[in-house]
C-alpha positions as a LaTeX table, in Angstrom:
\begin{tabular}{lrrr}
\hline
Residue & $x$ (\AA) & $y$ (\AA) & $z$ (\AA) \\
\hline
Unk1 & 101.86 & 77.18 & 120.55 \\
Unk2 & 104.80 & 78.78 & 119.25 \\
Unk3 & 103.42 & 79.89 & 116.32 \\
Unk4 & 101.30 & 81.61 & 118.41 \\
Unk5 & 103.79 & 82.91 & 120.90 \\
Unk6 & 106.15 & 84.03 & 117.90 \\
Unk7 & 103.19 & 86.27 & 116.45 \\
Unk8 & 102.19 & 88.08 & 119.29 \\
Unk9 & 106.01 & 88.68 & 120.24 \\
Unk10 & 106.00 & 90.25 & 116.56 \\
Unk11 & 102.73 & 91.48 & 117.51 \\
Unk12 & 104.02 & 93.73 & 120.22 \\
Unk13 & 107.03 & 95.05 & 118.82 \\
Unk14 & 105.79 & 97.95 & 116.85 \\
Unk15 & 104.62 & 101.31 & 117.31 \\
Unk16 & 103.25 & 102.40 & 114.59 \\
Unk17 & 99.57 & 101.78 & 113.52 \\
Unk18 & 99.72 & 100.45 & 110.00 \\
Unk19 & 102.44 & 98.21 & 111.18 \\
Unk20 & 100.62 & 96.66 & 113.63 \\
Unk21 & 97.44 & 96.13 & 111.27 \\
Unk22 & 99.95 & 94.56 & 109.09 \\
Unk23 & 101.58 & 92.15 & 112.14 \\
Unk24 & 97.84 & 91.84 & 113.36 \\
Unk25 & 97.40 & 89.85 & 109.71 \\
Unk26 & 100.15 & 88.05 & 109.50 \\
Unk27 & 99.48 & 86.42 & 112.93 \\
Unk28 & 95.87 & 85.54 & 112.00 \\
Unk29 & 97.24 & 84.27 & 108.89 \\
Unk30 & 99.88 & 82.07 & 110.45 \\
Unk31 & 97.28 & 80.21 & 112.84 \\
Unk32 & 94.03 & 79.88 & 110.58 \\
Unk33 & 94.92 & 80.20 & 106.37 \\
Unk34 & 93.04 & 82.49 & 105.10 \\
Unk35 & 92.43 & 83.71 & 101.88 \\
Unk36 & 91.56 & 87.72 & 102.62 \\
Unk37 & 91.67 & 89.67 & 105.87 \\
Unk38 & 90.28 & 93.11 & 105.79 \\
Unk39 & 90.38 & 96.09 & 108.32 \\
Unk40 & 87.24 & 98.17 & 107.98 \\
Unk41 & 86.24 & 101.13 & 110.25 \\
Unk42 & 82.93 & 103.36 & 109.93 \\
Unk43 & 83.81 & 107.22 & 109.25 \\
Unk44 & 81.19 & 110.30 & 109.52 \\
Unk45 & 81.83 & 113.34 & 107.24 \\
Unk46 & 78.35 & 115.60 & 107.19 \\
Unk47 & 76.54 & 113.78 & 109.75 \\
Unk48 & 76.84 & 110.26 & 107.14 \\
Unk49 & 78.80 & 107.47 & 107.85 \\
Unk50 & 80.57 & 105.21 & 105.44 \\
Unk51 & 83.07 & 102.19 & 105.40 \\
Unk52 & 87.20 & 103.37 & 105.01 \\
Unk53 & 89.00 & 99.72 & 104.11 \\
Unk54 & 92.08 & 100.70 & 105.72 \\
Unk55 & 93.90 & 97.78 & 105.00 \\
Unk56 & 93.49 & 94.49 & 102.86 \\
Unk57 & 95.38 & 91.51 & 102.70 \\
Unk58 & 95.45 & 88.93 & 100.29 \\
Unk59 & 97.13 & 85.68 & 100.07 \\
Unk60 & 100.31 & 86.30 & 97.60 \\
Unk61 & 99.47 & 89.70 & 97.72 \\
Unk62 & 101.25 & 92.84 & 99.17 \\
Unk63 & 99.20 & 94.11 & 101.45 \\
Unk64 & 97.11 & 97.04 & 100.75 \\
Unk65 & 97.11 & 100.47 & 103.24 \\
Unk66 & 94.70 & 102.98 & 103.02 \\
Unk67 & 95.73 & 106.59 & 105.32 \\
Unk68 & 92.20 & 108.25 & 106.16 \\
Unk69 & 94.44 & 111.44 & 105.00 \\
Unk70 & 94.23 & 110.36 & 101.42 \\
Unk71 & 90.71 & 109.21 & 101.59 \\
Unk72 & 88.27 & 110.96 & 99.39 \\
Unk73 & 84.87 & 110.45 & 101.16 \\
Unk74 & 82.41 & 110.28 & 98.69 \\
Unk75 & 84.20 & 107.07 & 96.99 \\
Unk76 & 83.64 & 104.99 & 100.04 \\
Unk77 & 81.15 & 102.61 & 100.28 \\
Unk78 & 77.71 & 103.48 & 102.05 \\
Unk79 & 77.34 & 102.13 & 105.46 \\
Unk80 & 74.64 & 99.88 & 104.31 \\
Unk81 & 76.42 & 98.31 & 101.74 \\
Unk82 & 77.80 & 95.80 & 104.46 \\
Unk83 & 74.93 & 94.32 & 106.03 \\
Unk84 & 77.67 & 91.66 & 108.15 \\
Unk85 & 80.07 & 94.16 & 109.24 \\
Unk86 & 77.16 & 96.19 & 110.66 \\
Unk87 & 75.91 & 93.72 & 112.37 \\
Unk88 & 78.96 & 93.46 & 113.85 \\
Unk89 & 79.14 & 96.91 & 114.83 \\
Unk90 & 75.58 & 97.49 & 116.30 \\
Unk91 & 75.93 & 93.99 & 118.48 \\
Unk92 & 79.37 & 94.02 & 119.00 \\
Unk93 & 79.38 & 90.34 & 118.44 \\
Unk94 & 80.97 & 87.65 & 115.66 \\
Unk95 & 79.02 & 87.64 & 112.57 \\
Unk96 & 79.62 & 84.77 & 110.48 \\
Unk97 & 77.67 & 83.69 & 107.16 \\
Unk98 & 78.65 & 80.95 & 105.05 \\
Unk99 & 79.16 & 80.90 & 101.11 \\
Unk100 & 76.05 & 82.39 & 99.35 \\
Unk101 & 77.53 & 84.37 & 96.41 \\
Unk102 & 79.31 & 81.89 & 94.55 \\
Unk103 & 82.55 & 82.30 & 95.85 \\
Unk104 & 83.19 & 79.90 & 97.71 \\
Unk105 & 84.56 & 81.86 & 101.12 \\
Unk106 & 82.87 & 81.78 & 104.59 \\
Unk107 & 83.16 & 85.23 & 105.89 \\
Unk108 & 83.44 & 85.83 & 109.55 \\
Unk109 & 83.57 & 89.59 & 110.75 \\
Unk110 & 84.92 & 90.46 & 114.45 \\
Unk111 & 84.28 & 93.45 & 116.27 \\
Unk112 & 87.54 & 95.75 & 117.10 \\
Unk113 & 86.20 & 97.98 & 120.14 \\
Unk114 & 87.82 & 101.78 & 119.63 \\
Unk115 & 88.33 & 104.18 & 122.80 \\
Unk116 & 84.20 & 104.27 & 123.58 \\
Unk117 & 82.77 & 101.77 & 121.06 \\
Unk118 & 82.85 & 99.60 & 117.88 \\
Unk119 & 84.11 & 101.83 & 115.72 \\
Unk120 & 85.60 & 99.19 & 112.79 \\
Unk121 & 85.87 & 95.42 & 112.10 \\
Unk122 & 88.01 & 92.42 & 111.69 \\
Unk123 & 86.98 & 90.39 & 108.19 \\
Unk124 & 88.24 & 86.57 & 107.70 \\
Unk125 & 87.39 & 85.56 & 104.48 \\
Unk126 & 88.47 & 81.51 & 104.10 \\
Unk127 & 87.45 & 78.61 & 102.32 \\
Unk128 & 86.08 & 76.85 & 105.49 \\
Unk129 & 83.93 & 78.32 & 108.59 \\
Unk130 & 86.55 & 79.16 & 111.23 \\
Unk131 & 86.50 & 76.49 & 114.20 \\
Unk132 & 86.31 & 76.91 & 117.78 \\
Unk133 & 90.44 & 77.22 & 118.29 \\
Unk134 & 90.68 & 79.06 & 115.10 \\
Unk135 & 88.12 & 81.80 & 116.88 \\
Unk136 & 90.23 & 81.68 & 120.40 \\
Unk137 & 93.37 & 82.32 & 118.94 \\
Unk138 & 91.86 & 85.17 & 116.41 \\
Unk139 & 90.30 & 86.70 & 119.52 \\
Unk140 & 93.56 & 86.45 & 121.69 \\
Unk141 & 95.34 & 87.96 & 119.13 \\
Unk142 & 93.06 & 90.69 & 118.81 \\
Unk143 & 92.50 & 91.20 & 122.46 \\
Unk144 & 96.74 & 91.73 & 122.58 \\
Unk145 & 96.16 & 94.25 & 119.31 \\
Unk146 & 93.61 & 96.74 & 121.27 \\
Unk147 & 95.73 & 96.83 & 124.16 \\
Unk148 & 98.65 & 97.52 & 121.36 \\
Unk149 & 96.45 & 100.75 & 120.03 \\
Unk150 & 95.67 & 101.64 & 123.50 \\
Unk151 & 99.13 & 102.01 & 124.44 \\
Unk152 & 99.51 & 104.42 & 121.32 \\
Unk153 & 96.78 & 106.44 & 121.91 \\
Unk154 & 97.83 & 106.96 & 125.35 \\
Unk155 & 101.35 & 108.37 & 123.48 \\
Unk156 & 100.16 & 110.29 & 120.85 \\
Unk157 & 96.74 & 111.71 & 122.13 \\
Unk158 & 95.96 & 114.54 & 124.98 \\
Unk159 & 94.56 & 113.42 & 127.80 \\
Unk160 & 91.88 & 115.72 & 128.60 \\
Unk161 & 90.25 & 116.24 & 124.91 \\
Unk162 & 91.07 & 113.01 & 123.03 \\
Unk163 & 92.68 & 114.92 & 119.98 \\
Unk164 & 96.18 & 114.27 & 118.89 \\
Unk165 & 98.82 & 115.64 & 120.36 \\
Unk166 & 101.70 & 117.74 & 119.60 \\
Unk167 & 104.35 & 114.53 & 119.80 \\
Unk168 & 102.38 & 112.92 & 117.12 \\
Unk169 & 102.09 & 116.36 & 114.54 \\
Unk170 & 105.31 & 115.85 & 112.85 \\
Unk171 & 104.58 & 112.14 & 111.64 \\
Unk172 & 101.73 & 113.31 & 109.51 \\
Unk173 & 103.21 & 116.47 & 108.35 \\
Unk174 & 106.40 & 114.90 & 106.53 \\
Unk175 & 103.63 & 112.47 & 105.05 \\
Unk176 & 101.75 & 115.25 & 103.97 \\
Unk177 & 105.07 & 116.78 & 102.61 \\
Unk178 & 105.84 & 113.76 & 101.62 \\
Unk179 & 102.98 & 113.60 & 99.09 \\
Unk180 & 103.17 & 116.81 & 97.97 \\
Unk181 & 106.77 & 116.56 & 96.69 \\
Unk182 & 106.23 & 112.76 & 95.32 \\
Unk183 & 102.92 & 113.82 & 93.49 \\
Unk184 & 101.39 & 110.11 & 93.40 \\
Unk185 & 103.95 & 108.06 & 92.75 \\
Unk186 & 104.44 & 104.79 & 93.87 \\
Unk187 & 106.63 & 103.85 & 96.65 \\
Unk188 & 110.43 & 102.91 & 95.94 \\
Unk189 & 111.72 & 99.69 & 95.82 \\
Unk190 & 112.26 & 97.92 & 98.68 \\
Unk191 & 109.49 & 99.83 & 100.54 \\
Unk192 & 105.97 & 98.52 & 101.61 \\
Unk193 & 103.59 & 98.63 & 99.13 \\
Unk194 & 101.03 & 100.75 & 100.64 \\
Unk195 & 98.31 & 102.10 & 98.18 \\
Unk196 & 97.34 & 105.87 & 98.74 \\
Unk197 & 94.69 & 108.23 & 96.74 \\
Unk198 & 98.03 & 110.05 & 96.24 \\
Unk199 & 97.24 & 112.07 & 93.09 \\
Unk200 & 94.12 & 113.40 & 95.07 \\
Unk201 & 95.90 & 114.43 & 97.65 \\
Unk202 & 98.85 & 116.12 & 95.10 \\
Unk203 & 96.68 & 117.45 & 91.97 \\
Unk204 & 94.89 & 120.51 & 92.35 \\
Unk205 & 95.06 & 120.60 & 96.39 \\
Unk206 & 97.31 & 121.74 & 98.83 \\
Unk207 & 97.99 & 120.99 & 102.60 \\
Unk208 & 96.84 & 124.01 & 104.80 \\
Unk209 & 97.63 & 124.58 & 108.87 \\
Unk210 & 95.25 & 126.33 & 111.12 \\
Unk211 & 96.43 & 127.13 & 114.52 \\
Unk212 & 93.57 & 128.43 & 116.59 \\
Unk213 & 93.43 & 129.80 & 119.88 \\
Unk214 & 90.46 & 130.78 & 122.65 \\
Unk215 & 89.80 & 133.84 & 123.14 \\
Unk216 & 90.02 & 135.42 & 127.14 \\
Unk217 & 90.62 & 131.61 & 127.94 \\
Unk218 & 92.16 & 133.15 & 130.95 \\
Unk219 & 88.94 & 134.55 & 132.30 \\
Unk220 & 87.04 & 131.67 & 131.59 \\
Unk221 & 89.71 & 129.59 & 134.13 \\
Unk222 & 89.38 & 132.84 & 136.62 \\
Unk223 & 85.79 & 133.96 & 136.75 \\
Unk224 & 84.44 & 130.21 & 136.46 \\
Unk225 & 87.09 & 127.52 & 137.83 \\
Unk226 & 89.46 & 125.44 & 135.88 \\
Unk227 & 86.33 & 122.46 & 135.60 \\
Unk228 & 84.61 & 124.98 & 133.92 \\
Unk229 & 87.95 & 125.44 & 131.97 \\
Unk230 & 88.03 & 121.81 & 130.88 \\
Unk231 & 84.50 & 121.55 & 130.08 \\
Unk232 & 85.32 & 124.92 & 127.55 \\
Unk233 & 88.17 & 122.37 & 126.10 \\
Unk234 & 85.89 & 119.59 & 125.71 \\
Unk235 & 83.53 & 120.89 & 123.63 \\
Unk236 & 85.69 & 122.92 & 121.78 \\
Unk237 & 87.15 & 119.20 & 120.41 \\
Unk238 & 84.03 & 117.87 & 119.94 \\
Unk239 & 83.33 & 121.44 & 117.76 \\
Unk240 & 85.97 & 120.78 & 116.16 \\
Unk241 & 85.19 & 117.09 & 115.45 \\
Unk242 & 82.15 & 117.61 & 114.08 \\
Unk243 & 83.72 & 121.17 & 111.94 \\
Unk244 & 85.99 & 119.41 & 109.99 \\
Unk245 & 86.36 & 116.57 & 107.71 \\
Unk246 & 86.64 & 112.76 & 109.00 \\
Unk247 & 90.38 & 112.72 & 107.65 \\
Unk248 & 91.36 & 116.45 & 108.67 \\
Unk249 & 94.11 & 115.88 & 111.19 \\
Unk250 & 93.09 & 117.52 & 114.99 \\
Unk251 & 95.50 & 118.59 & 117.44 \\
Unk252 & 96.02 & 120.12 & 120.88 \\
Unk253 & 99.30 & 121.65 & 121.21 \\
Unk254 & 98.39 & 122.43 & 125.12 \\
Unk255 & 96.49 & 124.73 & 127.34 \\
Unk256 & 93.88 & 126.43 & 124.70 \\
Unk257 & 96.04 & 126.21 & 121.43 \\
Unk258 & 94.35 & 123.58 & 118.55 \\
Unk259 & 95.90 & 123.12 & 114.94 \\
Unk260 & 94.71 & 121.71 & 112.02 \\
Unk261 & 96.22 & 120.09 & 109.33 \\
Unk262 & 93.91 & 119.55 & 105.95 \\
Unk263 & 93.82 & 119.47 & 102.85 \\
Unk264 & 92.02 & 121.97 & 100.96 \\
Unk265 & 92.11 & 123.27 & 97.21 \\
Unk266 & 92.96 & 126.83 & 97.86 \\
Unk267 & 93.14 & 130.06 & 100.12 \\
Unk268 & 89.73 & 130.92 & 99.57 \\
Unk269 & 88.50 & 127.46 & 100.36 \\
Unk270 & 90.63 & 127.00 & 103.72 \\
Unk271 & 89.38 & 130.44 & 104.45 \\
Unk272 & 85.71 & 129.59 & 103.78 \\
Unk273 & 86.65 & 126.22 & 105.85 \\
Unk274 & 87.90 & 127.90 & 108.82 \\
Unk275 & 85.18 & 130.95 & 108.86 \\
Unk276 & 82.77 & 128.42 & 109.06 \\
Unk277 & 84.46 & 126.70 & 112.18 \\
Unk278 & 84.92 & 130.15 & 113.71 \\
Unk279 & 81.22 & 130.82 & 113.22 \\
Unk280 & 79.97 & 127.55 & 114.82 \\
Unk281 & 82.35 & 128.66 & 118.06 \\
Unk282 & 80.79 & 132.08 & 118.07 \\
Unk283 & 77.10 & 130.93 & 117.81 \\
Unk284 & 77.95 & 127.19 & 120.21 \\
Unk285 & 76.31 & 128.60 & 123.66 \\
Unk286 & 79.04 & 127.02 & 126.37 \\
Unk287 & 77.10 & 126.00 & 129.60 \\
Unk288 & 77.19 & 128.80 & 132.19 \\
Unk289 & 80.45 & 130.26 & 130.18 \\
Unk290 & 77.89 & 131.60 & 127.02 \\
Unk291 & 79.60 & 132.84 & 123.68 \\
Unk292 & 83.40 & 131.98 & 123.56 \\
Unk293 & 84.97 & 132.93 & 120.41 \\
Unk294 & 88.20 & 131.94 & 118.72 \\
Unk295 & 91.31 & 133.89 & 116.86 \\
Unk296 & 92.54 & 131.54 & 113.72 \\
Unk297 & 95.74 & 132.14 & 111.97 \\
Unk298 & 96.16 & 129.62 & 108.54 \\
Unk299 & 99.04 & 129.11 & 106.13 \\
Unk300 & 99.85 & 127.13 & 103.37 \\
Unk301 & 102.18 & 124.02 & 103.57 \\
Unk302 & 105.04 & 124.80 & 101.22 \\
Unk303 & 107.57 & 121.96 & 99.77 \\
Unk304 & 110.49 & 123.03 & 101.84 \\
Unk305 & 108.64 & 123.84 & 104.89 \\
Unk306 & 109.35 & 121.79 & 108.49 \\
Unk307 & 107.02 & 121.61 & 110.83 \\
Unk308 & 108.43 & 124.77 & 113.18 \\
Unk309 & 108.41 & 126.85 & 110.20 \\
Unk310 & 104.89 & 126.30 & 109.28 \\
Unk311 & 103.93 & 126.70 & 112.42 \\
Unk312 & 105.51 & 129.97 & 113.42 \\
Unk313 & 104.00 & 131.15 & 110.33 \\
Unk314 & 100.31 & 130.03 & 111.78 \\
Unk315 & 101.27 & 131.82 & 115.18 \\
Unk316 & 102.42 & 134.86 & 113.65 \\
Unk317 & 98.88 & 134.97 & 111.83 \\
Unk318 & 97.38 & 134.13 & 114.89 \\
Unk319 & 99.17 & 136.71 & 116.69 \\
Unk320 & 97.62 & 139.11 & 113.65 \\
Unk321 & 94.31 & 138.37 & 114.70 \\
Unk322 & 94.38 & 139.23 & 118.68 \\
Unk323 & 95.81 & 142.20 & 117.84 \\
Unk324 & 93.21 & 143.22 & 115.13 \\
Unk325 & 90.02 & 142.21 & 117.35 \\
Unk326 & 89.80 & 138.90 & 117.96 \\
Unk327 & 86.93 & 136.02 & 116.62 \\
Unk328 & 88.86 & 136.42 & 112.49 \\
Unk329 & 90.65 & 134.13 & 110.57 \\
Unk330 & 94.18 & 135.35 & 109.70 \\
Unk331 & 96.10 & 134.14 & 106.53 \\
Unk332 & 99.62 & 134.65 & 106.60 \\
Unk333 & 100.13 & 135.29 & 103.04 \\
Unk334 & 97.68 & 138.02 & 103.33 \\
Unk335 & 100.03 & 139.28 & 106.32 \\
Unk336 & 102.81 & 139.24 & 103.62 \\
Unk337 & 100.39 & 141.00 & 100.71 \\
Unk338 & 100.55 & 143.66 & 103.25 \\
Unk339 & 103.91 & 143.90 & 104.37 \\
Unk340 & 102.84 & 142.90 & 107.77 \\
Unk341 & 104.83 & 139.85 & 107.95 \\
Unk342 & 108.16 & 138.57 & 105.95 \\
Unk343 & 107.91 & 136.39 & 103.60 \\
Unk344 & 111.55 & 134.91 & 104.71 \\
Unk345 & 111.04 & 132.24 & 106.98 \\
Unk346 & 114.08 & 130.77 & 109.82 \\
Unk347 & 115.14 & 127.93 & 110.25 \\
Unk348 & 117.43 & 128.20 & 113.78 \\
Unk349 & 119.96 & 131.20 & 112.51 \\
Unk350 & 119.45 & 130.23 & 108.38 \\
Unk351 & 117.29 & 132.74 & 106.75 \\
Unk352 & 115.51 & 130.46 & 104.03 \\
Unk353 & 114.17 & 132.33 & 101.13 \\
\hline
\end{tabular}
């Protein structure tokens, strides 16, 4: 019993998400011994879905962390690769199978229920099926973990649309930043040892913002009623969801202001990435709204940058493209080509150059 309580006091004490994956397994492998424990949630990219192991544990092993923002998609295994964890997914119930590849483990896979559904799984490999207590205590444990990620998704997501929110941009920019500058290295002594698809994130790509904003959003609220307003928002993050790539990070910075932070190769290719998004707003019809479009203002991450500078670059290209006619994507370094913009960027009173 206090084994138990002493986990789930660990259990509680963090906020951030890896770290409680991390505390998550250690509890589980205080109370039943096992030999692997895996984290694996189903991601859609292009209207396929496929399995992102975003964290493994082995016994003697450091543990092993996977950030979606790192992921390359194609490398992931298919959805049907996993018959078990399916399974799991579809019934929302304990699989377990006993030993039939050689290896002597008994696997037993338990669902982890996301904001509307099963959207990943639990796996406890171990040399013995798991016994009734072993089961209570593993679904205690997990029961106190989704209440855990409930608590930060309250924190770091908006309320109305479900995207991130502006307290949580900063976190994934310096890791983006982060990356950039380290290009794939490992981490530094004395730090976890969390395994990233750095070079892929580093080599031959850079990290790109898009702040976007609705066009006339104001009219929509007058002529139609803020419901009507909402409902615009709404679908504008599920446009957005389905516009960008699983690991692309989504925001709403408030009222009808969205940013994205990707990954992309080049200008061209976060231009052709954005157009396209632009184009799906233009041609979405909104219910008893019609055709809403969207103003888009992008610029590339650079190695010094912090987050206000990058994005009062994005809202000065954003700014560009209201003033030129609306529904266009702006890039800021184009703004600069043209001597429309500065190339100078401040940081409080310091001109950096």
């Amino acid at each position: 019993m206090t084994t138990v309580i002493h986990s789930l006091t660990n259990l509680t004490a963090h906020r951030n998400r890896e770290l409680l994956d991390v505390a998550l397994a250690h509890a589980i492998m205080e109370v039943v011994v096992p030999q692997t424990i895996v984290f694996a949630t189903l991601v859609e990219q292009d209207g396929q879905r496929r399995w992102l192991e975003r964290a493994r544990f082995d016994v003697g092993q450091p543990p092993r962390l996977v950030d979606p923002m790192w992921a390359r998609f194609e490398s992931l295994p298919e959805r049907s690769a996993f018959p078990g964890r399916l399974g799991c997914i579809e019934s929302a119930v304990v699989q377990e199978s006993a030993p039939a590849d050689g290896s002597g483990q008994f696997v037993t896979v338990f669902p982890v229920h996301g904001e509307t559904e099963v959207d990943s799984v639990l796996e406890v490999y171990s040399a013995h099926a798991l016994d009734t207590r072993e089961m209570d205590v593993v679904n205690c444990m997990q029961s106190v973990y989704r209440n855990m990620q409930s608590l930060l998704d309250y924190s770091e997501r908006d309320s109305l649309t479900g995207l991130l929110n502006r307290k949580s941009f900063d976190d994934a920019f310096f890791k983006a930043m982060g990356a950039q500058r380290s290009g794939g290295e490992r981490p530094e002594a004395g730090e976890p040892d969390v395994s990233r698809d750095r070079r892929l994130a580093t080599v031959g790509h850079g990290y790109w913002l898009g702040m976007l904003d609705i066009d006339h959003f104001k009219r929509v609220n007058d002529g139609f009623g803020h419901l009507i307003g909402d409902e615009v928002l709404l679908l504008v993050a599920r446009l957005l969801r389905h516009g960008f790539r699983f690991h692309d990070r989504l925001y709403r910075f408030g009222g009808e202001e969205f940013v994205v932070l990707m990954r992309c190769a080049d200008a061209e290719q976060a231009q052709a990435v954005f157009g396209r998004f632009r184009c799906s707003m233009e041609a979405f019809a909104f219910p008893q709204v019609g055709t809403i479009t969207v103003s888009v203002g992008i610029t590339q991450l650079m190695p010094s940058d912090t987050p206000t500078q990058a994005l009062d670059r994005a809202d000065q290209a954003v700014y560009a493209a209201k003033s030129g006619g609306r529904n266009r994507v702006i890039d800021h370094a184009d703004l600069v080509r043209q001597g429309r913009a500065n190339a100078e960027v401040k940081a409080g009173d310091i001109e950096l150059f």
